[in-house]
C-alpha positions as CSV (number, residue, x, y, z in Angstrom):
1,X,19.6,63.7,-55.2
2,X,18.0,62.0,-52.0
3,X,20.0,59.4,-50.4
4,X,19.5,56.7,-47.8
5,X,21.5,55.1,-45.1
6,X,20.8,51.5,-43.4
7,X,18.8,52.8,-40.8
8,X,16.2,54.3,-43.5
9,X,17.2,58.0,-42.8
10,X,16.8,60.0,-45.5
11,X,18.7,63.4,-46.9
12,X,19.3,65.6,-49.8
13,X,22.5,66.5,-51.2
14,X,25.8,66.3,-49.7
15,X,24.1,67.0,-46.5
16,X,23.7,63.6,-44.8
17,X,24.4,65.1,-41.3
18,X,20.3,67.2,-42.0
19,X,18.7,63.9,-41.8
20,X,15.1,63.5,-42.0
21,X,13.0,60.4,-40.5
22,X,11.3,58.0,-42.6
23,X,7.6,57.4,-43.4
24,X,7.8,53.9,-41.4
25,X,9.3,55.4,-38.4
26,X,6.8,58.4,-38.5
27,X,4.2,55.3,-38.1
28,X,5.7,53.2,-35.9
29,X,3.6,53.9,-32.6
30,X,0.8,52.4,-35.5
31,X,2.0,49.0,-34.6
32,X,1.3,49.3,-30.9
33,X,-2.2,47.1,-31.1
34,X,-0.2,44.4,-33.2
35,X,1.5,42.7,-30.3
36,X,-1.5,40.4,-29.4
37,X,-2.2,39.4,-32.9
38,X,2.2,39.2,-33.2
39,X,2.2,36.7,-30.2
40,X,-0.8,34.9,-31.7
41,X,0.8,34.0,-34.9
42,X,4.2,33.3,-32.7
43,X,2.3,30.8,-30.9
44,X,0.4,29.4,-34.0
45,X,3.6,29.0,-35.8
46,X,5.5,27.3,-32.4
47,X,2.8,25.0,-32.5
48,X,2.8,24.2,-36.0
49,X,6.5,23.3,-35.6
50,X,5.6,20.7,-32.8
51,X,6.5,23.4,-30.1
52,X,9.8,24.7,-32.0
53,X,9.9,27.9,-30.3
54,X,12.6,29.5,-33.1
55,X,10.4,28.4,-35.6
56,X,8.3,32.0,-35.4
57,X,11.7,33.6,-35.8
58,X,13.0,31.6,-38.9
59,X,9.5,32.2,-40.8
60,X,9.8,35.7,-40.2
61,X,12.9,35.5,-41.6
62,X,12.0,34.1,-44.3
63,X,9.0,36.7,-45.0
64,X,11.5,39.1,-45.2
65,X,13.7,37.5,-47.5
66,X,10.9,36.7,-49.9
67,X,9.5,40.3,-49.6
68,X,13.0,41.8,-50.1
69,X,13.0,39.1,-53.5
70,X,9.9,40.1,-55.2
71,X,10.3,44.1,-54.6
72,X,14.1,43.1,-56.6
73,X,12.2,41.3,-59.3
74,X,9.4,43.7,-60.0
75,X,12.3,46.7,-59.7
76,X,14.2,44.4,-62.5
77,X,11.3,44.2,-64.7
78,X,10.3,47.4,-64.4
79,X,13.6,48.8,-65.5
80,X,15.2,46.0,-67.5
81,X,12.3,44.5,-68.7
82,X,14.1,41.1,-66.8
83,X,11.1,38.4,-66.2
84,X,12.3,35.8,-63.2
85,X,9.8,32.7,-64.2
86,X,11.4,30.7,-61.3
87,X,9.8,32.9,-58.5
88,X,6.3,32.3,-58.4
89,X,5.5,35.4,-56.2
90,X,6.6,37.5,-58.8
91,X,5.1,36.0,-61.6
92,X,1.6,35.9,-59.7
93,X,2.3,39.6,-59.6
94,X,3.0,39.9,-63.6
95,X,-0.4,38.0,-64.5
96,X,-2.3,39.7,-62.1
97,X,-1.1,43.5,-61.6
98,X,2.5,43.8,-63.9
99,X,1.0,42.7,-67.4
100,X,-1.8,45.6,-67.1
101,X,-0.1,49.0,-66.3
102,X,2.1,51.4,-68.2
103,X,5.5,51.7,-65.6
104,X,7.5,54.7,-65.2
105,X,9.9,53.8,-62.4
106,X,10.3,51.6,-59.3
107,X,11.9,52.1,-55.5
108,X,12.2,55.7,-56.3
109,X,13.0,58.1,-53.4
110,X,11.1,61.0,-52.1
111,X,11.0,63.5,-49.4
112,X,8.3,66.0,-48.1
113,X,10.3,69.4,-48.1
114,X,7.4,71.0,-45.8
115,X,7.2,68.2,-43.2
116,X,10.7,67.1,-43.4
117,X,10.2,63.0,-44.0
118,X,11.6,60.5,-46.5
119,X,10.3,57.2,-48.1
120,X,10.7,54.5,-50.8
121,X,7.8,54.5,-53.2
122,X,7.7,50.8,-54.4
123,X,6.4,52.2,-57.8
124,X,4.8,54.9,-60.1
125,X,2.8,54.5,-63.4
126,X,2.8,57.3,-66.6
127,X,-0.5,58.2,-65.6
128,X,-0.6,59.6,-62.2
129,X,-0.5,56.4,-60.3
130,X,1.6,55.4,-57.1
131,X,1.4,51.4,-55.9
132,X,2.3,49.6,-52.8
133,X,3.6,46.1,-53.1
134,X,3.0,43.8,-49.5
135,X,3.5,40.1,-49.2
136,X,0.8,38.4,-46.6
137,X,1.3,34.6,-45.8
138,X,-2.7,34.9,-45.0
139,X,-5.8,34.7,-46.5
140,X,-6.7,38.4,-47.6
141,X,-10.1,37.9,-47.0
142,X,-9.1,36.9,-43.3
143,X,-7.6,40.0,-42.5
144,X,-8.5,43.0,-45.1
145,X,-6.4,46.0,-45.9
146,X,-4.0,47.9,-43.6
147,X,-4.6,51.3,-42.1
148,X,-1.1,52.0,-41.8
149,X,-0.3,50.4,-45.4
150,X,-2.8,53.1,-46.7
151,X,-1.7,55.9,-44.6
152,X,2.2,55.2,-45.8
153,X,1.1,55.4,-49.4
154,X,-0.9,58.3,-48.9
155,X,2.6,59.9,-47.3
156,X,4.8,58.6,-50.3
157,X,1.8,60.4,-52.3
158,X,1.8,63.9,-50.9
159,X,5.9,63.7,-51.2
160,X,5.4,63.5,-54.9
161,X,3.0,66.2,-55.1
162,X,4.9,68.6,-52.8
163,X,8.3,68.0,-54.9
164,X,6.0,69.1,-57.4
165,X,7.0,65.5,-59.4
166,X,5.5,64.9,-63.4
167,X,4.4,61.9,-61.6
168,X,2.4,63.2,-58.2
169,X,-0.4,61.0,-57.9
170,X,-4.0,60.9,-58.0
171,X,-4.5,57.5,-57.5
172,X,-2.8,54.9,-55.7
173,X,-3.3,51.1,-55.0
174,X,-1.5,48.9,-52.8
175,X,-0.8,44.8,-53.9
176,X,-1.3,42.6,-51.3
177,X,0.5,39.6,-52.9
178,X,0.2,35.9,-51.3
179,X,3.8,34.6,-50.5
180,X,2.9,31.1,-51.9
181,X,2.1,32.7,-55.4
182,X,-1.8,31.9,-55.0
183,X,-3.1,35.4,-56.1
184,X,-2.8,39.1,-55.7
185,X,-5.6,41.6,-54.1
186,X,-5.5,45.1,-55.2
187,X,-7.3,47.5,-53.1
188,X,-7.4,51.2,-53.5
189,X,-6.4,53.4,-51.8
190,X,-8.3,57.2,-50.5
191,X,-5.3,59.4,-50.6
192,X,-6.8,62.4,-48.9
193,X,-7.8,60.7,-45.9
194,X,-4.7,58.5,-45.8
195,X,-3.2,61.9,-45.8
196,X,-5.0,63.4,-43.0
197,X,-3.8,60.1,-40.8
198,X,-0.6,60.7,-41.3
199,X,-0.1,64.6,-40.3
200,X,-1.5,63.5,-37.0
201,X,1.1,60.6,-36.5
202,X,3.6,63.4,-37.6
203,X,2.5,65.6,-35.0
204,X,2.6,63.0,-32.4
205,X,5.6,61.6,-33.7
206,X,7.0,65.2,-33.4
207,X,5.8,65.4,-30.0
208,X,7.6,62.4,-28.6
209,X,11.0,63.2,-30.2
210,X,10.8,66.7,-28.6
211,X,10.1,65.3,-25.1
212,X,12.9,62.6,-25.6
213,X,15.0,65.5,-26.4
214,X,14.2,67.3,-23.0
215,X,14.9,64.3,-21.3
216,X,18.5,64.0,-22.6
C-alpha cells in the first residue's frame, strides 16, 4: 500500500514518518529557466485584462481547477465507465486519445524502492503503456513538448518496472490537451533517456537536501 499526504510525500505501509520525495519535487530546480517566460505570460494576461494585475493569478487558478477536473473525469471513465458530455476538455480527450486504448487503471501510485521517490501515474494501458495527461491554454505548435514532462514520465516509468509491476512500461505518451477543448497532441515519449535525466536531477536534488541538512 503507498500512501500520500497534501504535500505529495509519499510512503509505504504504516510507515508515514519514512517519507520519500516526489517525482515533481525531485524536478523542481527544472523550472528555474521558466521565470522569464512565467512573467511574460503574467504580463500578457495583465494586459489582456486592461491592466488587471490579479487577473494572471485568477487564470492560473482557473488552469488548475480545470486540470484537477479533466484528470477526475478521465479517472471516472476509466474506472466507472462514467462519460461527463458537459466538459468539453474531457470529451476532446475521449474522441481523440480515450476512445482508442485498452485502460487498466488511472492515478495509480508508485514508488522507486532503489531511489527512494514517489509519483502519481495519470494512467496505464493492458499492454505496456504509461500516459501523461497536461492541459496547455497555448497553441502546441507554439511551444512543443516538455523536457520535464518527459523526464517525469520516464520516472513514473522506471517505478513501475522496478516494483516489478504486470504493467511496467515500454512505451509511454504524454496528452497535451487544449483547455478550450480544441484538440489533443499526443507525443511520445523516449523512456531511456527521459530516464537518464532524471537520475541526474536525483543526484543534484540529493545533493542540495544534504547541504541544507549541514546547514541546520
Amino acid at each position: 500500500m503507498i500512501s500520500r499526504n497534501g504535500h505529495h510525500k509519499y510512503w509505504v505501509g504504516d510507515d508515514d514518518k519514512d517519507k520519500m520525495s516526489s517525482v515533481t519535487s525531485i524536478l523542481g530546480h527544472m523550472d528555474s529557466s521558466g521565470f522569464g517566460v512565467g512573467m511574460g505570460w503574467a504580463l500578457k494576461v495583465a494586459k489582456l485584462a486592461d491592466g488587471d494585475l490579479e487577473a494572471p493569478r485568477r487564470a492560473s487558478k482557473e488552469a488548475q481547477e480545470q486540470g484537477t477536473l479533466l484528470h477526475d473525469a478521465i479517472d471516472n471513465y476509466i474506472n466507472e465507465g462514467i462519460v461527463d458530455e458537459e466538459n468539453p476538455v474531457f470529451v476532446s480527450w475521449l474522441n481523440e486519445v480515450g476512445n482508442h486504448h485498452d485502460w487498466a487503471a488511472s492515478e495509480q501510485f508508485v514508488y522507486h524502492p532503489t531511489l527512494r521517490f514517489g509519483g502519481t501515474v495519470d494512467a496505464l494501458e493492458r499492454y505496456s503503456v504509461i500516459w501523461d495527461w497536461k492541459t496547455k491554454g497555448e497553441s502546441y505548435d507554439k511551444y512543443g513538448p516538455s523536457i520535464k514532462d518527459s523526464v517525469q514520465l520516464s520516472a513514473y516509468a522506471a517505478a513501475l518496472n522496478e516494483m516489478g509491476s504486470v504493467y511496467a512500461p515500454s512505451k509511454g505518451y504524454i496528452a497535451y490537451i487544449m483547455r478550450d477543448g480544441s484538440g489533443v497532441d499526443v507525443v511520445e515519449v523516449d523512456l531511456n533517456k527521459g530516464w537518464q535525466i532524471f537520475k541526474a536531477c536525483h543526484h543534484l536534488h540529493s545533493l542540495i537536501r544534504e547541504g541544507e541538512n549541514r546547514g541546520k
